[in-house]
N, C-alpha and C positions, 0 to 999 in steps of 0.2 A: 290921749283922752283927758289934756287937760280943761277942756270946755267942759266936761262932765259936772265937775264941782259947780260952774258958773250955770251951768243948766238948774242944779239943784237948790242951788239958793237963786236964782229967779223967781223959781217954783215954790218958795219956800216950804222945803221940806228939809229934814233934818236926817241924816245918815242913818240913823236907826232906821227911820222909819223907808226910806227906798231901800235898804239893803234887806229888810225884812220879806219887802215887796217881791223884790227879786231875785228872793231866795238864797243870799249869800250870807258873810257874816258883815259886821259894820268894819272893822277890822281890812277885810278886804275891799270894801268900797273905798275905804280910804287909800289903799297903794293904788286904787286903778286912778282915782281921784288925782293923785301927784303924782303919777308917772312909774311908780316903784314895782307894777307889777299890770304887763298885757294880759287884755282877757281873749275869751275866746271868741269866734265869729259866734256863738249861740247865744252868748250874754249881750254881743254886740247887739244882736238881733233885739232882744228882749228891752236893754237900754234905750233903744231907738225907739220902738214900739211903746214903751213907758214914757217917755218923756217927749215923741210923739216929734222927732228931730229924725233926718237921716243918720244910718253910719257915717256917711264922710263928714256930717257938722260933727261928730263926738269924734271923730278922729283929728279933723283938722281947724274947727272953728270955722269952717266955710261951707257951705251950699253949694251947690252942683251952679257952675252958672251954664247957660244957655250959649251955645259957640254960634 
């Protein structure tokens, strides 16, 4: 999830304020942010749904391509 970070400063928003969002602490945004700490498939959910990206871009920095 290290696209996460780079989604949020796109968007600029500042940790406090998406971890508020969605409901975690800033603390923990930051381990999902650098790698230090997986979340679950419901936060996955929620991430996605917020920042308005699939799972697999916040997973792997890539989009589903078309085969």
């Amino acid at each position: 999830m290290l696209c996460l970070k780079k989604i949020r400063k796109e968007k600029k928003l500042n940790q406090q304020k998406v971890a508020f969002d969605l409901n975690i602490s800033r603390e923990s945004l930051s381990y999902y942010e650098n790698g230090k700490r997986q979340s679950s498939l419901e936060l996955l959910l929620d991430m996605s749904n917020y920042f308005n990206v699939s799972i697999n871009y916040l997973i792997t920095g890539e989009e589903f391509k078309k085969r």
